[in-house]
MMTF fields as JSON, N, C-alpha, C and O atoms, coordinates in Angstrom:
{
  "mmtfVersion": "1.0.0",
  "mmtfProducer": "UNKNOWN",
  "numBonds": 475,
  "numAtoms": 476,
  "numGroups": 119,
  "numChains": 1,
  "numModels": 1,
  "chainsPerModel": [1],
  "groupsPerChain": [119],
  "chainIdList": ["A"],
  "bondAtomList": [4, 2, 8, 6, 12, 10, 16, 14, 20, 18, 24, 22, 28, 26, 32, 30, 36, 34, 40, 38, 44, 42, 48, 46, 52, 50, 56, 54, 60, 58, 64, 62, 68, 66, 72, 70, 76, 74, 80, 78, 84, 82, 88, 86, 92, 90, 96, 94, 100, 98, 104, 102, 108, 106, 112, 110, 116, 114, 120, 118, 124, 122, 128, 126, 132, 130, 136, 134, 140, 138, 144, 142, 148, 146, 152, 150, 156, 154, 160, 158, 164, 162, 168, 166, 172, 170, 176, 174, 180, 178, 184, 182, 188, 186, 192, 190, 196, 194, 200, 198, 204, 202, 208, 206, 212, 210, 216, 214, 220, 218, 224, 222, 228, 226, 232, 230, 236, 234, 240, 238, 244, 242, 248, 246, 252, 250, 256, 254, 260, 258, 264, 262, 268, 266, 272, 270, 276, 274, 280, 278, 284, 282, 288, 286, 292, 290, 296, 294, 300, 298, 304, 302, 308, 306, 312, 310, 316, 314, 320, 318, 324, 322, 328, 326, 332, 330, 336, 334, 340, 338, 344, 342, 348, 346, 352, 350, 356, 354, 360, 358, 364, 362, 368, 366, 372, 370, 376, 374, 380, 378, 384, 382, 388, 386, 392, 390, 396, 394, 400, 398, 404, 402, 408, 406, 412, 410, 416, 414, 420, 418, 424, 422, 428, 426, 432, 430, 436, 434, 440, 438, 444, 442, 448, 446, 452, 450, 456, 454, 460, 458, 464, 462, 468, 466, 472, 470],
  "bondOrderList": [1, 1, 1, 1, 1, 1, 1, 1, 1, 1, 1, 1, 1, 1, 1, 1, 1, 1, 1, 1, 1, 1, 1, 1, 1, 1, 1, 1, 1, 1, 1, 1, 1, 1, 1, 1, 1, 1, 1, 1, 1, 1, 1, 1, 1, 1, 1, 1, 1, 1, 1, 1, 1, 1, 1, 1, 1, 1, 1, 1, 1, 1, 1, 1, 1, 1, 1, 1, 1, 1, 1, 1, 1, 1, 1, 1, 1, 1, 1, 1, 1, 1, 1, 1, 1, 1, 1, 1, 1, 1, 1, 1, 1, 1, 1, 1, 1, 1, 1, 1, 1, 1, 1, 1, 1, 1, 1, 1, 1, 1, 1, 1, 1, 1, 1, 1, 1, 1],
  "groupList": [{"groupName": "UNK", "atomNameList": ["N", "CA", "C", "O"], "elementList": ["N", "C", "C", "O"], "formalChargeList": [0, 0, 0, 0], "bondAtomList": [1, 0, 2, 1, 3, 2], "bondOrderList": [1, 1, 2], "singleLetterCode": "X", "chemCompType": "L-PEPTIDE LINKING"}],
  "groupTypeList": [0, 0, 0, 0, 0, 0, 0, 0, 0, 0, 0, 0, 0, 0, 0, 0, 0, 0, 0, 0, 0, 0, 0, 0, 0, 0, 0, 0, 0, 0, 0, 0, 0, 0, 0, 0, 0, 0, 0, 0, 0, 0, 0, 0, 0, 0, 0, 0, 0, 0, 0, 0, 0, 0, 0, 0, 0, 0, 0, 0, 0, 0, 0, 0, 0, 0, 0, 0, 0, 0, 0, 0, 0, 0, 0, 0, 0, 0, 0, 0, 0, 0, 0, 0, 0, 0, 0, 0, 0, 0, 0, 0, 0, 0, 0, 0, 0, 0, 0, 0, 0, 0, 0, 0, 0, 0, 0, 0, 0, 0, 0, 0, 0, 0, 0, 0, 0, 0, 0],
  "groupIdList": [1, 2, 3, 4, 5, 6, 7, 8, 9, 10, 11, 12, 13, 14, 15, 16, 17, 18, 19, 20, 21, 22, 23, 24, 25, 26, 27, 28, 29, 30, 31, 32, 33, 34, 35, 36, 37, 38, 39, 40, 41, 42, 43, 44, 45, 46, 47, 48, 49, 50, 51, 52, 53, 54, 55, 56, 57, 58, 59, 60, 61, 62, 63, 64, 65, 66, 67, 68, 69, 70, 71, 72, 73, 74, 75, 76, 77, 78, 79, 80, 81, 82, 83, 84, 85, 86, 87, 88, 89, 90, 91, 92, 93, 94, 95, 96, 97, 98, 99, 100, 101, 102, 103, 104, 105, 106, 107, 108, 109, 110, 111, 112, 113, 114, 115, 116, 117, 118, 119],
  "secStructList": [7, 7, 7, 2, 2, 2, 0, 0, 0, 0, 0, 0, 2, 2, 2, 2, 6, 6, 1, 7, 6, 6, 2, 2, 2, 2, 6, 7, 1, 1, 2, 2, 2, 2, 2, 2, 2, 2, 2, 2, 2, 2, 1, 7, 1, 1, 7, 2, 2, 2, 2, 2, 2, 2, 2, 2, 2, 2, 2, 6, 7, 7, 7, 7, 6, 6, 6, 6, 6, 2, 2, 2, 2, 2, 2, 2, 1, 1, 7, 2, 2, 2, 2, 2, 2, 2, 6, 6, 1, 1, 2, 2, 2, 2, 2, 2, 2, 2, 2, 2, 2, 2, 2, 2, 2, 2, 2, 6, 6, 2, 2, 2, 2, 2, 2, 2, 2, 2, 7],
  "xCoordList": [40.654, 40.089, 41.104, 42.264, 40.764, 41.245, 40.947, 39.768, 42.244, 42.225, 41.516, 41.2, 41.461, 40.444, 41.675, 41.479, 42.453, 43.676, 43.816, 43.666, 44.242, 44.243, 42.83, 42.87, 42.037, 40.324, 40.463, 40.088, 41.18, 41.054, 42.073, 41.954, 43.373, 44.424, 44.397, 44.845, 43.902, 43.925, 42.559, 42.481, 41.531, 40.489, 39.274, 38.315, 39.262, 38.811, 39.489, 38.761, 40.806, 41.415, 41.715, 41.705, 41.988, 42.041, 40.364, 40.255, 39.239, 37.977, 37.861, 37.411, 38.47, 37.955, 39.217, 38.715, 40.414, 41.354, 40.807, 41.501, 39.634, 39.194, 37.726, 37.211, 37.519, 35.797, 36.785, 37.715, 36.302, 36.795, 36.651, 35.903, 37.363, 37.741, 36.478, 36.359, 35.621, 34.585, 33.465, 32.915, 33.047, 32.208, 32.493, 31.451, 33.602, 34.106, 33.924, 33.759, 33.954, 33.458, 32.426, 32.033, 31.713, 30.318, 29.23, 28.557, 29.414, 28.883, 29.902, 29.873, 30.818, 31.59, 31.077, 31.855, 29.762, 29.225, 29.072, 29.507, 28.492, 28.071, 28.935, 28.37, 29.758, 30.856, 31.268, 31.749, 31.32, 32.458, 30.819, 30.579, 29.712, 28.394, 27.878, 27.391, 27.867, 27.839, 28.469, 28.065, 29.68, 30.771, 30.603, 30.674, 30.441, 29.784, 28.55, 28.448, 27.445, 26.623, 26.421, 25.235, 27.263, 27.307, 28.05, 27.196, 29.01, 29.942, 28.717, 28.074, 28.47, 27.488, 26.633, 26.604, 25.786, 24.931, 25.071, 24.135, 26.328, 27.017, 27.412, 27.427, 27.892, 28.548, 27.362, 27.538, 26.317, 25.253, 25.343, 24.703, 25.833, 26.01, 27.051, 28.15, 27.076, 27.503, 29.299, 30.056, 29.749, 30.509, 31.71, 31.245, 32.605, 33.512, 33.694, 33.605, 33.895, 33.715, 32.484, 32.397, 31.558, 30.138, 30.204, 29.854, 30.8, 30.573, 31.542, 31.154, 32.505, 33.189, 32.958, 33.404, 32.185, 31.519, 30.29, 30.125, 29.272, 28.34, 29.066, 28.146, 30.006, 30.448, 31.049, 30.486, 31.923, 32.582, 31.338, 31.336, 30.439, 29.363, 28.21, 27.374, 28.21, 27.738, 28.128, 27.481, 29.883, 30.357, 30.782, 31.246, 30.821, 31.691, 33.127, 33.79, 33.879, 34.912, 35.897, 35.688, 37.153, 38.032, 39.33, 40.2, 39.24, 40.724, 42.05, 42.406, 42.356, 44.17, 45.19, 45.324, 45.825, 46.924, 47.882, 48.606, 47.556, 48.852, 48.587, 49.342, 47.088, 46.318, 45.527, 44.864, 45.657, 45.358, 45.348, 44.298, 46.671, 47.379, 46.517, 46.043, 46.607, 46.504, 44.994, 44.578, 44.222, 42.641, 42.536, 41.452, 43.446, 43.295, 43.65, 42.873, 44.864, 45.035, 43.961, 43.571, 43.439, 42.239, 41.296, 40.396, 41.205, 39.234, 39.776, 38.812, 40.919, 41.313, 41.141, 40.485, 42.107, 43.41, 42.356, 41.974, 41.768, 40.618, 39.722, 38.971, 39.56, 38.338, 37.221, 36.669, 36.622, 35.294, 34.166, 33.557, 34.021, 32.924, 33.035, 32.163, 34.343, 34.864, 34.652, 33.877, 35.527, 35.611, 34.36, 34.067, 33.788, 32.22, 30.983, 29.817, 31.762, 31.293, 31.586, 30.707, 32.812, 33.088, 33.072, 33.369, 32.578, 32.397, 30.914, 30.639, 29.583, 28.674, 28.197, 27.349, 29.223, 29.038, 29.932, 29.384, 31.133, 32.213, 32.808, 33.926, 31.356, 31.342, 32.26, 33.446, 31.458, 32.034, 33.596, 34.313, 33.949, 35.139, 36.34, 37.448, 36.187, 36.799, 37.089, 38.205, 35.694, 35.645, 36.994, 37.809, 36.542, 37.464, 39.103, 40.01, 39.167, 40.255, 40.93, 42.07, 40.595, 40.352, 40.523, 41.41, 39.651, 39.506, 41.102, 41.754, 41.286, 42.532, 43.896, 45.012, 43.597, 44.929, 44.75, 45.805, 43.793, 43.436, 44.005, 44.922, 43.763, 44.241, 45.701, 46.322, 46.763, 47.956, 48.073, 48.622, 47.666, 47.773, 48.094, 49.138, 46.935, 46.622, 47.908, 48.149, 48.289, 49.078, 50.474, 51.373, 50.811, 52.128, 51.722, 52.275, 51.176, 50.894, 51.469, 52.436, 50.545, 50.869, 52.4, 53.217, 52.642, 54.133, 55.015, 55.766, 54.927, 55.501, 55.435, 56.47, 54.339, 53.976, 54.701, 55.629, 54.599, 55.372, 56.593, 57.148, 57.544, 58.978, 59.235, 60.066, 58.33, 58.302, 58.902, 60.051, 57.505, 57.171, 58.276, 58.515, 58.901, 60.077, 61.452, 62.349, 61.708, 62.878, 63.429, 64.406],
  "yCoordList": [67.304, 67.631, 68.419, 68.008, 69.49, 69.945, 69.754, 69.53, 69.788, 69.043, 70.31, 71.48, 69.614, 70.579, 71.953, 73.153, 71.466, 71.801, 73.163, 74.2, 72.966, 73.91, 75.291, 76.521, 74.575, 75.443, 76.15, 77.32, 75.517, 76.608, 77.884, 79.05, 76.899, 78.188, 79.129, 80.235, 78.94, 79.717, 80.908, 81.876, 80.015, 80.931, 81.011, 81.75, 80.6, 80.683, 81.323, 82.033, 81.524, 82.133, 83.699, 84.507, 84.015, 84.922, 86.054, 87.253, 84.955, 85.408, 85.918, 87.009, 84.671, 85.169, 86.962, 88.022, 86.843, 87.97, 89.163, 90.178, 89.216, 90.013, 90.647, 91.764, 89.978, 90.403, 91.25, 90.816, 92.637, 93.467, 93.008, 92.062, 93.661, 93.188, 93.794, 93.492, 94.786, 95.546, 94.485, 94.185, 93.813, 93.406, 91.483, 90.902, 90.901, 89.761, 90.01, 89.053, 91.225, 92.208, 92.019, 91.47, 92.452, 92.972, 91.615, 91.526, 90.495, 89.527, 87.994, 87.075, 88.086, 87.122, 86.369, 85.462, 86.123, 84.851, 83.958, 82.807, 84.487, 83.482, 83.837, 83.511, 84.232, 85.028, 83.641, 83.775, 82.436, 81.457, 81.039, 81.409, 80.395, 80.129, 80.835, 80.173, 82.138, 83.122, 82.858, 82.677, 82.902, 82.921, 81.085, 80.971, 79.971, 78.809, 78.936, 78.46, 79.62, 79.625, 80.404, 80.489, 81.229, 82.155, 81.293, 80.529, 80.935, 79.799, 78.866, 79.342, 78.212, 76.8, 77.288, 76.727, 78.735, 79.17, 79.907, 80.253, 80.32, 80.717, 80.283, 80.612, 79.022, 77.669, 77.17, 76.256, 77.584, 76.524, 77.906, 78.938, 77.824, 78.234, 77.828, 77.673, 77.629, 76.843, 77.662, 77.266, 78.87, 79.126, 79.754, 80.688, 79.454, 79.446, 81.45, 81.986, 82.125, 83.764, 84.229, 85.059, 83.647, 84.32, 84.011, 84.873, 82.349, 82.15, 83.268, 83.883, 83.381, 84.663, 85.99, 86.678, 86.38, 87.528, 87.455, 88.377, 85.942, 86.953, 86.356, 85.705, 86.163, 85.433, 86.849, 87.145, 87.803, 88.715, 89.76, 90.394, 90.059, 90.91, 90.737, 91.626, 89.871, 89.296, 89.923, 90.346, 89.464, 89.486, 90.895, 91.195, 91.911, 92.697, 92.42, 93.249, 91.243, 91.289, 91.684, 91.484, 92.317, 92.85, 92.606, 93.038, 91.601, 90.945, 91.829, 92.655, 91.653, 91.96, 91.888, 90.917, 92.738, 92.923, 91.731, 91.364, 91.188, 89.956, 88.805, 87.952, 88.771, 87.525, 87.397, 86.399, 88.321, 88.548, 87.739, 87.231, 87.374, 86.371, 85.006, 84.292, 85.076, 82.918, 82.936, 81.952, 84.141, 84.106, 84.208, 83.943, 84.58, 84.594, 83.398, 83.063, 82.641, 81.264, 80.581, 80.142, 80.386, 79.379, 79.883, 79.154, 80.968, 80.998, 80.887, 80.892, 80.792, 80.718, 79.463, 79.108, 78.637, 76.94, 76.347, 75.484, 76.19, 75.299, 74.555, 75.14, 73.065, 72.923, 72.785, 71.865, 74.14, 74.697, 73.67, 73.968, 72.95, 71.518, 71.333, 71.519, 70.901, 70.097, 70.938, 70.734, 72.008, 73.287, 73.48, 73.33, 73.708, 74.285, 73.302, 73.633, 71.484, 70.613, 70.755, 71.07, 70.529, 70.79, 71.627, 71.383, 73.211, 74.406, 73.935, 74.283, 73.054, 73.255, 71.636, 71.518, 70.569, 69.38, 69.646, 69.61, 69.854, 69.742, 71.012, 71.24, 72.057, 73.322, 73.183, 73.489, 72.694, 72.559, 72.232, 72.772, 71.037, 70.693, 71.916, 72.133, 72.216, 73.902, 74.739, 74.941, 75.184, 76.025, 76.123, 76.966, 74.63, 74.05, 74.382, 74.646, 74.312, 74.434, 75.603, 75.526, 76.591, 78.014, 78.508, 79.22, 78.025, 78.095, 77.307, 77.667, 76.316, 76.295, 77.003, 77.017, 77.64, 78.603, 79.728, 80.34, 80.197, 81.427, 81.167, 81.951, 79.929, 79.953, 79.795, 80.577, 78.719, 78.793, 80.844, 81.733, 80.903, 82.994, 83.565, 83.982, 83.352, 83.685, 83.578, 84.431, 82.622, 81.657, 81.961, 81.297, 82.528, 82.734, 84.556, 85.148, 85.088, 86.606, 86.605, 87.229, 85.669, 86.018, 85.383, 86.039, 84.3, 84.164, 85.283, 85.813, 85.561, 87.246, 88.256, 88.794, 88.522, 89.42, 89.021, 89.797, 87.886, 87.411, 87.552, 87.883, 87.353, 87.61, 89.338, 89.745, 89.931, 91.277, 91.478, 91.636, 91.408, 91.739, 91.272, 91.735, 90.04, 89.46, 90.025, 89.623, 91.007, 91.641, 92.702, 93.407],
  "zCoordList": [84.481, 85.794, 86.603, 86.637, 87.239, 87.83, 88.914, 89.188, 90.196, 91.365, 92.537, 92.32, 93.602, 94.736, 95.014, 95.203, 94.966, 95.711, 95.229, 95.876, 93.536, 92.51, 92.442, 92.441, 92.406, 92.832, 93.701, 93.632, 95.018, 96.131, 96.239, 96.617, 95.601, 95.701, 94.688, 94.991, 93.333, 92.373, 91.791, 91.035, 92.793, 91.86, 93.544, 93.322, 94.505, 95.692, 96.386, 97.08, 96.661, 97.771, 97.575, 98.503, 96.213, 96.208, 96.277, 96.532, 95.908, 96.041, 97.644, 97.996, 98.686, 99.93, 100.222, 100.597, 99.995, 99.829, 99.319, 99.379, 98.808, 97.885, 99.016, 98.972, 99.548, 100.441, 101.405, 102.084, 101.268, 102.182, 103.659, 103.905, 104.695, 105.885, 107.118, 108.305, 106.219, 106.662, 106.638, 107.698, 105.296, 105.018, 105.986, 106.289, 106.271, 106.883, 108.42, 109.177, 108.85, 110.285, 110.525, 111.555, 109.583, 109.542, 110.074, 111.101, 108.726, 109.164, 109.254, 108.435, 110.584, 111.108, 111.594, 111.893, 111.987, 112.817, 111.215, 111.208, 109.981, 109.412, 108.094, 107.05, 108.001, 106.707, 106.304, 105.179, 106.637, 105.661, 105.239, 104.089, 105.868, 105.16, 104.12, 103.203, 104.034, 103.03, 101.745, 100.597, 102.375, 100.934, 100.471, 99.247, 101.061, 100.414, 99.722, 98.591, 100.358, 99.567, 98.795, 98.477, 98.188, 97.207, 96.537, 96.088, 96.196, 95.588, 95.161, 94.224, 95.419, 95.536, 94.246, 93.15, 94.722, 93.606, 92.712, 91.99, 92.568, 91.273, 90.138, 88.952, 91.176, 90.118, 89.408, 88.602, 89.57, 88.526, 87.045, 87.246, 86.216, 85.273, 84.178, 84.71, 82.989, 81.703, 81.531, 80.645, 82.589, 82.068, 83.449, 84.102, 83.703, 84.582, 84.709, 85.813, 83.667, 83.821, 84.406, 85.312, 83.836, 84.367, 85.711, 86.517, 86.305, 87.865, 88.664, 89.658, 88.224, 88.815, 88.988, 89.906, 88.006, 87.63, 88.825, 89.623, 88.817, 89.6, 90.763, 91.258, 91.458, 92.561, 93.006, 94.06, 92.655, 92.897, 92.917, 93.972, 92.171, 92.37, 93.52, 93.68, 94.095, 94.53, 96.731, 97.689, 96.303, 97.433, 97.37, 98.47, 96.529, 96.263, 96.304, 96.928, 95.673, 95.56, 94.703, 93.507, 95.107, 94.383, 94.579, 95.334, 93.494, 93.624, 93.663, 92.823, 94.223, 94.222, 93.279, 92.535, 93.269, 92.0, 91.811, 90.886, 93.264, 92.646, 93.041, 93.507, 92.784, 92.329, 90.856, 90.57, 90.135, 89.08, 88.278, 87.884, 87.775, 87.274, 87.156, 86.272, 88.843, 89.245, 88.55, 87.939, 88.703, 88.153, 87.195, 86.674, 86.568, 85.134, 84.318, 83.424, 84.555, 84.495, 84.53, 83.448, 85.328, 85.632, 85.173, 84.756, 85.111, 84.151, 82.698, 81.932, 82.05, 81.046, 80.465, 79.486, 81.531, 80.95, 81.904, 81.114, 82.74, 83.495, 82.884, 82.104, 83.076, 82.465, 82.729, 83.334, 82.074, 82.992, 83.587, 84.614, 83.177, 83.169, 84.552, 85.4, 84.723, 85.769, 86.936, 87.871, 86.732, 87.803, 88.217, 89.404, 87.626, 87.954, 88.273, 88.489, 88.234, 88.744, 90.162, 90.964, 90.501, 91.799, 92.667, 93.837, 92.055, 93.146, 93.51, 94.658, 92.696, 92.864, 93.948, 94.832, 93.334, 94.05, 95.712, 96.814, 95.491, 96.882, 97.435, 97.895, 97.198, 97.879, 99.322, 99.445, 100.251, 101.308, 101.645, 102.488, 100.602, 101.185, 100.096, 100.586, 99.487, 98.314, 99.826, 100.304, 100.461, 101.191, 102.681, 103.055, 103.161, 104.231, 103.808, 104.599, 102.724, 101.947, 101.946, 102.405, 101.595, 101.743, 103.484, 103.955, 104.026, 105.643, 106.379, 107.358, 105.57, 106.865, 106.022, 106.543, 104.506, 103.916, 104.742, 104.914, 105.298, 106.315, 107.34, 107.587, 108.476, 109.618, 109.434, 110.154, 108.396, 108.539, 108.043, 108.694, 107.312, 106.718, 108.896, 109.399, 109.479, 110.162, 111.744, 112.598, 111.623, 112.637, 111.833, 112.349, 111.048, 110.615, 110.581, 109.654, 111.143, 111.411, 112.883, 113.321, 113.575, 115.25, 115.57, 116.215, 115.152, 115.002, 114.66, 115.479, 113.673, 113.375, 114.473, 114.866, 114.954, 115.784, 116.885, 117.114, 117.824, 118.923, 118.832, 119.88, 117.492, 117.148, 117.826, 118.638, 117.217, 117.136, 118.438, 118.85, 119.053, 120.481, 121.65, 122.765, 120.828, 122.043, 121.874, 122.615, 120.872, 120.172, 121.283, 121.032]
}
């Protein structure tokens, strides 16, 4: 079994890194509901590549060069059963997961920025 923890940082986070910043613009009132329920209904399928496949087609996502790796690991060494139990059972709490790696992402930007600005 692979843990929530692992799901979110290795094969979710770089999914949300990947939804252009146009398309997270575009529809920001309901963009984290979206990307759950695209997750949620992806995951019902027998095979951890295919959920990525239509999960990224889906969102138009395009992972990043130096997340490559962590995604590749995990759709590899994962065990798909499990994984794809839990994107489809504990959608929500994967997601939350994801959502507060954004706000610390987010809150260590404006920190930066304030350094800047007080220089």
């Amino acid at each position: 079994m692979t843990d929530y923890q692992t799901i979110a940082d290795s094969l979710l986070w770089p999914c949300w890194r990947g939804i252009s910043d146009g398309y997270k613009m575009r529809y920001a009132r309901n963009i984290w509901q979206q990307f759950e329920d695209n997750i949620r209904s992806a995951a019902y399928t027998s095979s951890l590549a295919k959920f990525f496949d239509v999960l990224c087609r889906r969102l138009s996502i395009d992972i990043r060069a130096d997340d490559v790796r962590a995604v590749g690991e995990m759709l590899s060494n994962a065990d798909q059963h499990s994984v794809l139990r839990a994107l489809r059972d504990e959608t929500t709490a994967l997601v939350l997961l994801v959502r507060l790696k954004n706000e610390e992402r987010k809150a260590e930007f404006k920190k930066e920025r304030d350094e800047r600005e007080n220089l």
